[in-house]
LONU-89773 format. One line per field, with one value per residue: residue number from 1; residue in one letter; x negated, y negated, z of N, C-alpha, C, O in turn. Coordinates in nm, 2 decimals, decimal comma, padded with zeros to 4 digits, always signed. Example, Ala and Ser with C-alpha at 12.3 -4.5 7.8 and 13.67 -1.06 7.14 Angstrom:
LONU-89773
pos (1/2) .
code (A/S) .
n.u (-01,32/-01,28) .
n.v (+00,57/+00,22) .
n.w (+00,78/+00,71) .
ca.u (-01,23/-01,37) .
ca.v (+00,45/+00,11) .
ca.w (+00,78/+00,71) .
c.u (-01,32/-01,29) .
c.v (+00,33/+00,00) .
c.w (+00,78/+00,79) .
o.u (-01,42/-01,34) .
o.v (+00,33/-00,11) .
o.w (+00,85/+00,80) .
END
This chain:
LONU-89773
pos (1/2/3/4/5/6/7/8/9/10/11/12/13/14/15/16/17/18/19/20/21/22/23/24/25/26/27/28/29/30/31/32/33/34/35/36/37/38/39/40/41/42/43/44/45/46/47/48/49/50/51/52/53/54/55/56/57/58/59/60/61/62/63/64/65/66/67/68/69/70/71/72/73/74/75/76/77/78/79/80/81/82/83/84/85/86/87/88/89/90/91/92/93/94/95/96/97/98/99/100/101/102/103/104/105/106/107/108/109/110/111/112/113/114/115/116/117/118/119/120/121/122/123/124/125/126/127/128/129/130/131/132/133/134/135/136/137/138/139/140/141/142/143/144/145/146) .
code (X/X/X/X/X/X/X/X/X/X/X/X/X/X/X/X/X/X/X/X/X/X/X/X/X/X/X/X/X/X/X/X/X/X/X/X/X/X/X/X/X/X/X/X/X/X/X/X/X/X/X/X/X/X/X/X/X/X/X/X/X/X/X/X/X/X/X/X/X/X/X/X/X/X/X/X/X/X/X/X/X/X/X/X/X/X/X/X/X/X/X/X/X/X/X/X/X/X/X/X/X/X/X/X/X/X/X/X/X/X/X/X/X/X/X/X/X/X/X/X/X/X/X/X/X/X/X/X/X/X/X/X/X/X/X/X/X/X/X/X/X/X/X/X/X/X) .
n.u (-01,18/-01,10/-01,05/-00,81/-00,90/-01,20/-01,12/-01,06/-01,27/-01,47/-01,37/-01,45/-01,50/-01,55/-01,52/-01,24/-01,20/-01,22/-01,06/-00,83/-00,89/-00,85/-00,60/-00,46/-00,46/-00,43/-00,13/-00,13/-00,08/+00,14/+00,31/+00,34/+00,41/+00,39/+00,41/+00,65/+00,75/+01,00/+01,20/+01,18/+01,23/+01,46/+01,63/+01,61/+01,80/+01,69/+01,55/+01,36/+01,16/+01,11/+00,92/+00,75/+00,77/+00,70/+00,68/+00,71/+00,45/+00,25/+00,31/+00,22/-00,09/-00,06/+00,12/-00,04/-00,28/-00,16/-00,04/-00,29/-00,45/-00,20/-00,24/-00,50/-00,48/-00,24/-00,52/-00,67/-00,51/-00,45/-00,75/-00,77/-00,61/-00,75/-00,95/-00,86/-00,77/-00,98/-01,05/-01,23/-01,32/-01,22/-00,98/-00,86/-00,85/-00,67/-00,39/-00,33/-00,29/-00,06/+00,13/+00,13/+00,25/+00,49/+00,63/+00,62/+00,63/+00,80/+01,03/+01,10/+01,11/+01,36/+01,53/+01,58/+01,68/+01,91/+02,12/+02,06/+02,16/+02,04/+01,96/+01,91/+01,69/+01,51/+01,43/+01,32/+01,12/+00,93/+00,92/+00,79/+00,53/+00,45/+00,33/+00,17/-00,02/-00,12/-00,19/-00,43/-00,58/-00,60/-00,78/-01,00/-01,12/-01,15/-01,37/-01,52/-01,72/-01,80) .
n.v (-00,54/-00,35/-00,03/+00,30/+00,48/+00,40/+00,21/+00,40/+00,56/+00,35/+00,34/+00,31/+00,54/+00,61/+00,37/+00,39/+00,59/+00,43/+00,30/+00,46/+00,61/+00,36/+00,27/+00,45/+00,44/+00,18/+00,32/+00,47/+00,29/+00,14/+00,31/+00,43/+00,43/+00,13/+00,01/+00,06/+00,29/+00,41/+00,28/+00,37/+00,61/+00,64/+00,54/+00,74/+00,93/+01,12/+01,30/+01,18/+01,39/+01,51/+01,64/+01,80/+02,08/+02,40/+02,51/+02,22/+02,14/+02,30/+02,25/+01,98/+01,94/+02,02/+01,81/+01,55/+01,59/+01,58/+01,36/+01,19/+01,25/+01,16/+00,88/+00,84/+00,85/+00,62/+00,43/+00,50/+00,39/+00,13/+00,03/+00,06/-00,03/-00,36/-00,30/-00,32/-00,56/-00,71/-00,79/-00,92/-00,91/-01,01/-01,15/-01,13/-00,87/-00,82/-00,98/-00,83/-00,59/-00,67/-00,75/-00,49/-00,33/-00,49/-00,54/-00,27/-00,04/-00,09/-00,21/+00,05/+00,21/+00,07/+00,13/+00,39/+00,36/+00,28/+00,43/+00,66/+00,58/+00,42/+00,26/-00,11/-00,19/+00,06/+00,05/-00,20/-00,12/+00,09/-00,01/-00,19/-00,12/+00,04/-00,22/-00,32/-00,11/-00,11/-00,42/-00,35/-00,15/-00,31/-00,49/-00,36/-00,23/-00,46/-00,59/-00,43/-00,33/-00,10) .
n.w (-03,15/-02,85/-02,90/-02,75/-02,69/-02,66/-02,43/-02,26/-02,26/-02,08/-01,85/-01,50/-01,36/-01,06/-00,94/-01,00/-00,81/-00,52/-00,55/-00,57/-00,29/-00,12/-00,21/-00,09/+00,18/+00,21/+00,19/+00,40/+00,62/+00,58/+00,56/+00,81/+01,18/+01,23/+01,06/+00,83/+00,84/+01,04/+00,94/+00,67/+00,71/+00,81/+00,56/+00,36/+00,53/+00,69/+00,96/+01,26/+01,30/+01,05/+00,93/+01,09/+01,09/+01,03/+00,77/+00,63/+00,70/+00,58/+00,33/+00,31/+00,22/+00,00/-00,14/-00,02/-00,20/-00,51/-00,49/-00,44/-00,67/-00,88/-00,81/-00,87/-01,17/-01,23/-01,12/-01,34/-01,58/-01,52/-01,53/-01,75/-01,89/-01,82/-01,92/-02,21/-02,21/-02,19/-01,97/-01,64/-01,26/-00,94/-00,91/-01,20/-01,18/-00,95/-01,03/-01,24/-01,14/-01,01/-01,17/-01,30/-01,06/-01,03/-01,24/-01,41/-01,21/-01,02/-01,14/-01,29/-01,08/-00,94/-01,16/-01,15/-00,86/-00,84/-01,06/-00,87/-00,61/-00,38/-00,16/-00,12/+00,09/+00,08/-00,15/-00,15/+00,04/-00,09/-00,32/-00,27/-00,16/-00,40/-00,53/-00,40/-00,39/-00,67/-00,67/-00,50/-00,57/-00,85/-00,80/-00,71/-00,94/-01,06/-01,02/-01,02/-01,26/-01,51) .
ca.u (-01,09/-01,17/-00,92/-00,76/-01,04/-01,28/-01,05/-01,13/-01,46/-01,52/-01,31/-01,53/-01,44/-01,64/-01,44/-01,11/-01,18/-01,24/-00,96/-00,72/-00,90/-00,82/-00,46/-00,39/-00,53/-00,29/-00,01/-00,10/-00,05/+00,26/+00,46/+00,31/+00,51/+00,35/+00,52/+00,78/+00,81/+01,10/+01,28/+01,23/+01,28/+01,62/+01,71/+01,63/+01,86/+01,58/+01,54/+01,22/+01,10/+01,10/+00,79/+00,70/+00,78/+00,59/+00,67/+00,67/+00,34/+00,20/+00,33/+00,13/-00,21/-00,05/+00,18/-00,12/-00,35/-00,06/+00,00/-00,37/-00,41/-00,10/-00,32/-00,61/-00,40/-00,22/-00,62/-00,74/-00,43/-00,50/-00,91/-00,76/-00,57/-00,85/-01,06/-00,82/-00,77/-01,15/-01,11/-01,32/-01,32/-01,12/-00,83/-00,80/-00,77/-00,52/-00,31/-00,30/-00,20/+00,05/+00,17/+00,17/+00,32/+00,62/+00,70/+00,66/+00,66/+00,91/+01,16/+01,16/+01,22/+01,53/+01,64/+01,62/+01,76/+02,04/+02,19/+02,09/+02,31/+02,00/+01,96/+01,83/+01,62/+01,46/+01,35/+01,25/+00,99/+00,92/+00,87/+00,65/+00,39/+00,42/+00,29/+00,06/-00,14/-00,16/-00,30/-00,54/-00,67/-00,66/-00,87/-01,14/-01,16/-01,15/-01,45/-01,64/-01,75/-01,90) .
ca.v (-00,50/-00,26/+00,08/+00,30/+00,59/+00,30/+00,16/+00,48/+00,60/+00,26/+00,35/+00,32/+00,64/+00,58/+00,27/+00,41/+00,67/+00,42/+00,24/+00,55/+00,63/+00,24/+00,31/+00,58/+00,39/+00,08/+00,38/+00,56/+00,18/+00,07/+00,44/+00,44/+00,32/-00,03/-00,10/+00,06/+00,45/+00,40/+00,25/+00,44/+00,77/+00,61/+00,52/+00,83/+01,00/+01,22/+01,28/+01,13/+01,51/+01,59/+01,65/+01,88/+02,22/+02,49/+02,44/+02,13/+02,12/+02,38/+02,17/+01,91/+01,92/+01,97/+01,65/+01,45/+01,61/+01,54/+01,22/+01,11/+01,30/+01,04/+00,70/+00,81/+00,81/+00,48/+00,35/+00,47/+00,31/-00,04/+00,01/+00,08/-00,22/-00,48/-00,29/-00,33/-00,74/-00,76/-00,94/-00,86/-01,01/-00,98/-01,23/-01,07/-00,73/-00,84/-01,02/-00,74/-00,47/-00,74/-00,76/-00,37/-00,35/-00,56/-00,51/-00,19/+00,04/-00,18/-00,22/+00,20/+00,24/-00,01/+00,16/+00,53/+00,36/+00,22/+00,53/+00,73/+00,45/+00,42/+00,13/-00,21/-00,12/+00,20/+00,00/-00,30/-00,02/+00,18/-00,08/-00,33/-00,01/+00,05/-00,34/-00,32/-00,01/-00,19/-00,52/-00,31/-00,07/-00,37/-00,57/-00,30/-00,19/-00,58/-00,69/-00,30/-00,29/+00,04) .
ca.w (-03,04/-02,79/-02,90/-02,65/-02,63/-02,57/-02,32/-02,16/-02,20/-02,01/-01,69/-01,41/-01,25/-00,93/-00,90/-00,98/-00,72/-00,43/-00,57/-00,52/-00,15/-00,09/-00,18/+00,02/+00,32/+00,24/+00,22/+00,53/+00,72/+00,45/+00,58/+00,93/+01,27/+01,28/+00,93/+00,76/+00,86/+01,09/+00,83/+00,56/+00,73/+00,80/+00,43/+00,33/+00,60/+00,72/+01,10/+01,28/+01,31/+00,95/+00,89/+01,20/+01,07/+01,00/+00,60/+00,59/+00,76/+00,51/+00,19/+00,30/+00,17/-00,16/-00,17/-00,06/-00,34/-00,59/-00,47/-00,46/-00,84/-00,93/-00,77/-00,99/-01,30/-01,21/-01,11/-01,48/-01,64/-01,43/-01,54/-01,93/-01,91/-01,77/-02,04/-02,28/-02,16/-02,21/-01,82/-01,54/-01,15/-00,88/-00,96/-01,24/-01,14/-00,84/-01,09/-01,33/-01,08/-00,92/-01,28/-01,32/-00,96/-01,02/-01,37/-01,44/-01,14/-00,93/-01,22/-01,38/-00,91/-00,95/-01,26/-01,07/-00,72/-00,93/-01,07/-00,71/-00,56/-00,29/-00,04/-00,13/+00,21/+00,06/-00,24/-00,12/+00,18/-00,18/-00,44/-00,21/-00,11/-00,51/-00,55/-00,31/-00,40/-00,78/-00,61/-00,42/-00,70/-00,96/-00,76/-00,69/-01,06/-01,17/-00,96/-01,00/-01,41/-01,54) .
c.u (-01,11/-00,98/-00,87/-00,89/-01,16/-01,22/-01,09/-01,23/-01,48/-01,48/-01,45/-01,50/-01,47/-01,56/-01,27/-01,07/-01,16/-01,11/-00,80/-00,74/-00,79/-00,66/-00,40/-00,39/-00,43/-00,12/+00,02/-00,08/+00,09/+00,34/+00,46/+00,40/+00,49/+00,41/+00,66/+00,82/+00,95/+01,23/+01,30/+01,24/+01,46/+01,69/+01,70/+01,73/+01,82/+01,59/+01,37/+01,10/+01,09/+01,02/+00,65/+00,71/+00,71/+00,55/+00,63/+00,49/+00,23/+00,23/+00,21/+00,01/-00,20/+00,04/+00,04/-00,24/-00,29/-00,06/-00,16/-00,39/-00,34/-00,17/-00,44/-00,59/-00,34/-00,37/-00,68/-00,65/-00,43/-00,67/-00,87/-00,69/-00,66/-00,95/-00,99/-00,81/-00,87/-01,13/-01,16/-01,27/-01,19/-00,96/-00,77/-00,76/-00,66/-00,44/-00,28/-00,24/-00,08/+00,19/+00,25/+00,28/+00,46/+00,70/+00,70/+00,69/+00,82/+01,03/+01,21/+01,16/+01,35/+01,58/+01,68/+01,72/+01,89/+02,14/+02,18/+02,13/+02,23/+02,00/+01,89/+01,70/+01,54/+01,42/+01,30/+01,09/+00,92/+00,82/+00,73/+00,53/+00,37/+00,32/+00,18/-00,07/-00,19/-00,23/-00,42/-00,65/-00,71/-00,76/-00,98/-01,20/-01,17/-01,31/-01,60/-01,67/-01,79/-02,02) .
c.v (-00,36/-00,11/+00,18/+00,41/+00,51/+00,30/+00,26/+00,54/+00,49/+00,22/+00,40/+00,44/+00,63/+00,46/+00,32/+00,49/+00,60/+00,35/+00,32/+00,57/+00,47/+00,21/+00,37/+00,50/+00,30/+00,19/+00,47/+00,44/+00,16/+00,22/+00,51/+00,38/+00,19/-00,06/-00,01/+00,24/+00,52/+00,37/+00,33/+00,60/+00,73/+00,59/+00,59/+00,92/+01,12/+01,23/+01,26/+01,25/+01,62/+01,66/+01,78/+02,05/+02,30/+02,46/+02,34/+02,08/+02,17/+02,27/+02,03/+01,86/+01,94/+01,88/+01,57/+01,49/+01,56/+01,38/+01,17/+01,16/+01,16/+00,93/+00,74/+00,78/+00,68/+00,38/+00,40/+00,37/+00,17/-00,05/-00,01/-00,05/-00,34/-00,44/-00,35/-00,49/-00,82/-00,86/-00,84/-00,95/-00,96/-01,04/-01,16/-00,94/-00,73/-00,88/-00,96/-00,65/-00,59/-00,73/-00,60/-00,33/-00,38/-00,55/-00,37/-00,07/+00,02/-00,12/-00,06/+00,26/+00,18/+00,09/+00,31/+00,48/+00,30/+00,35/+00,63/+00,66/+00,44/+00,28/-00,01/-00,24/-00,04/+00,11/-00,12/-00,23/+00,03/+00,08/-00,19/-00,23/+00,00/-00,14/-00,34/-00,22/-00,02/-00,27/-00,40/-00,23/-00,19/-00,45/-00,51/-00,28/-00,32/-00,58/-00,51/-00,26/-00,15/+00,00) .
c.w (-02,99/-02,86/-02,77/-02,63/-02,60/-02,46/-02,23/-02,14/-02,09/-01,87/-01,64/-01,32/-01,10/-00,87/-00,92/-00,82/-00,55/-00,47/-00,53/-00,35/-00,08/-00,09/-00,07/+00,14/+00,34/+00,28/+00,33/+00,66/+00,68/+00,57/+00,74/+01,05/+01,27/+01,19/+00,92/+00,78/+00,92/+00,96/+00,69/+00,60/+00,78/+00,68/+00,36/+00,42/+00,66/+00,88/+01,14/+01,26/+01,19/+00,92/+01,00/+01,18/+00,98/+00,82/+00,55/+00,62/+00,64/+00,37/+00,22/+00,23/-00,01/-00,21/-00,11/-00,18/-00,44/-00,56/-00,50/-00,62/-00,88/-00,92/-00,87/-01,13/-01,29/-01,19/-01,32/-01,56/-01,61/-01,53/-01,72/-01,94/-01,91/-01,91/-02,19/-02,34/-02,18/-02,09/-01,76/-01,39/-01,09/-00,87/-01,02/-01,26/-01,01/-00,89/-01,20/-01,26/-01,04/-01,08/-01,29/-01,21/-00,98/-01,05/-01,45/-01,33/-01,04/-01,00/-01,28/-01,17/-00,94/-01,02/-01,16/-00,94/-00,77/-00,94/-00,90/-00,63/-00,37/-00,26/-00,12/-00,03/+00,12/-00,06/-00,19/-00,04/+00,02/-00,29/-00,42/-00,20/-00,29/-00,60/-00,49/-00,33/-00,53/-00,79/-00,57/-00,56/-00,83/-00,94/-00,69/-00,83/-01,13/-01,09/-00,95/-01,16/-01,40/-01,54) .
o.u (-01,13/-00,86/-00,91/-00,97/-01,23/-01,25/-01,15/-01,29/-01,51/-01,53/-01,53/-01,48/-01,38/-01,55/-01,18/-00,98/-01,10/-01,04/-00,69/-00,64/-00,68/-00,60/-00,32/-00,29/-00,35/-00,03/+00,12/-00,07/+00,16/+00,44/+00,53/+00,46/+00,58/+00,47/+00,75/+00,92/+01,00/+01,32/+01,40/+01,25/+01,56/+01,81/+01,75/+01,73/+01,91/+01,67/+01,28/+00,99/+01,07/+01,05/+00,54/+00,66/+00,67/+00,45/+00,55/+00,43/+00,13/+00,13/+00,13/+00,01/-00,27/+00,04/+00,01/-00,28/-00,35/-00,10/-00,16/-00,33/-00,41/-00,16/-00,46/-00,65/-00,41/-00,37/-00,71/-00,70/-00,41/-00,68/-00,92/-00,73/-00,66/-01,01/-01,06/-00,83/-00,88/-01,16/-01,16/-01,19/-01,09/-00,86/-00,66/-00,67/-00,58/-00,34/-00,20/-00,12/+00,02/+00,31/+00,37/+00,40/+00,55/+00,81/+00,78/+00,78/+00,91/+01,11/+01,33/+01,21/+01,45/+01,67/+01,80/+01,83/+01,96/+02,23/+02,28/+02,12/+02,30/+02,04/+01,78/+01,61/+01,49/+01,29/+01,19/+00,97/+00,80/+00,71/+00,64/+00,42/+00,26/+00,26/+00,07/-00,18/-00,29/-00,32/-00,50/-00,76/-00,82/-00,84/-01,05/-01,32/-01,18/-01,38/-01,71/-01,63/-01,80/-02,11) .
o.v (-00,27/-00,13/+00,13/+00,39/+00,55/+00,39/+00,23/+00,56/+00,54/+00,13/+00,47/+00,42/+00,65/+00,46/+00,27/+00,47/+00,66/+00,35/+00,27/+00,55/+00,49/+00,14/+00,34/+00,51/+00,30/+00,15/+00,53/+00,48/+00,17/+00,19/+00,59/+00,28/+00,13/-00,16/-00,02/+00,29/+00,63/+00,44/+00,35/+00,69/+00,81/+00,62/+00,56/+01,03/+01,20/+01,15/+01,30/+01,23/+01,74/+01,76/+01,81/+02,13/+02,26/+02,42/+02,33/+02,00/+02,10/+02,23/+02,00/+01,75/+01,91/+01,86/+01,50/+01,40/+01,47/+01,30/+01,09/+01,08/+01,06/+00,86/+00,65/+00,71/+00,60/+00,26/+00,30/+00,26/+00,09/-00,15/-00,09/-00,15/-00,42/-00,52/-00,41/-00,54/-00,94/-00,98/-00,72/-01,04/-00,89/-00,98/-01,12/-00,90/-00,63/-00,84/-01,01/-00,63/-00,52/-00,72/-00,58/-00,30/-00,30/-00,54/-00,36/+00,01/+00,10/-00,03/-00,04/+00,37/+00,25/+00,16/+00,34/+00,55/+00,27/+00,37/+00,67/+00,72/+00,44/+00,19/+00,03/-00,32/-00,12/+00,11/-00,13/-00,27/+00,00/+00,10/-00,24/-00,27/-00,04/-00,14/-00,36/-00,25/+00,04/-00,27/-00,38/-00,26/-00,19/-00,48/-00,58/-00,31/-00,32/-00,55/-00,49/-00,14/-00,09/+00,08) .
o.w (-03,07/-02,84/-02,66/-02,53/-02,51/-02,38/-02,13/-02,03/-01,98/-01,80/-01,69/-01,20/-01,03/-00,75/-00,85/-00,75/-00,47/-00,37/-00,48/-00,28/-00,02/-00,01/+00,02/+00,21/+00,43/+00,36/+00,36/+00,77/+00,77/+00,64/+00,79/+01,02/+01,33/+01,20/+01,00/+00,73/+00,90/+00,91/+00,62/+00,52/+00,79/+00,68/+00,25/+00,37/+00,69/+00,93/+01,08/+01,21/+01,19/+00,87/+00,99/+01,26/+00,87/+00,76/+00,46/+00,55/+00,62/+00,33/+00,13/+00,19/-00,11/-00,33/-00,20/-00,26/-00,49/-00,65/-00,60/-00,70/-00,91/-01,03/-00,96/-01,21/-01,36/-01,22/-01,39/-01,61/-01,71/-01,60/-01,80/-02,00/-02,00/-01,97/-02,27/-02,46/-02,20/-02,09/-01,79/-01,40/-01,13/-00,84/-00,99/-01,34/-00,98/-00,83/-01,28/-01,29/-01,03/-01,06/-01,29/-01,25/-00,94/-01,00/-01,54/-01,36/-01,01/-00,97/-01,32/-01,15/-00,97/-00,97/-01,12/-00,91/-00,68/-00,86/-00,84/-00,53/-00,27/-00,34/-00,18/-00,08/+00,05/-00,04/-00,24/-00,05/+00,04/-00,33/-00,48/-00,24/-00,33/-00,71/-00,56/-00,31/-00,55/-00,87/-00,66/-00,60/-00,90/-01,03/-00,61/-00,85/-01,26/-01,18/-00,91/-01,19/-01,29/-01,56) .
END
């Protein structure tokens, strides 16, 4: 049985990486006007023009570093898993992150939007991009070995 420092020497880094780009891409359509950015700058109670000031403009480049940082750790932990699963292939890396997705990111969102007494809205926009960018990475790093 493969142990966990196996599990990771055997992350495909090269594949986690396109796996994170590949995220971001689903989350810059997922938080964009054509899907869901209207809405969720409303269920956060934000104004459309949040994001336009000089600060916030400047914070920038280090919330998306952070944030992509974050997708590469959720893409090793998906590659440690499939390694761990001894599967390979794209099913079963879409049906592992869908798994990861659901059941663990989804449900420790609920528990936080529960006690912050946020919208069923704001998690449903939140929790599906969190599903979604699990499918996407599980099914690059299932179907891309080391």
């Amino acid at each position: 049985m493969l142990d966990f420092l196996q599990a990771f020497s055997d992350v495909n880094a090269l594949a986690v990486f396109v796996g994170a780009i590949a995220a971001f891409a689903v989350g810059a359509l997922w938080y964009s006007p054509m899907l869901f950015s209207n809405a969720w700058i409303k269920e956060l109670g934000l104004k459309k023009d949040f994001m336009s000031g000089d600060k916030a403009k400047a914070d920038m480049p280090k919330v998306f570093a952070t944030d992509f940082a974050l997708t590469v750790v959720l893409g090793i932990g998906i590659a440690m898993l499939l390694n761990l699963l001894f599967v390979r292939g794209l099913w079963n890396g879409v049906a592992l992150g869908a798994f990861v997705g659901l059941f663990y990111s989804s449900v420790t969102t609920a528990i936080n939007y529960t006690f912050e007494k946020r919208s069923l809205k704001l998690f449903a926009i939140n929790a599906g991009y969190a599903v979604a960018m699990c499918v996407v990475i599980g099914g690059i790093v299932g179907v891309w070995p080391k």
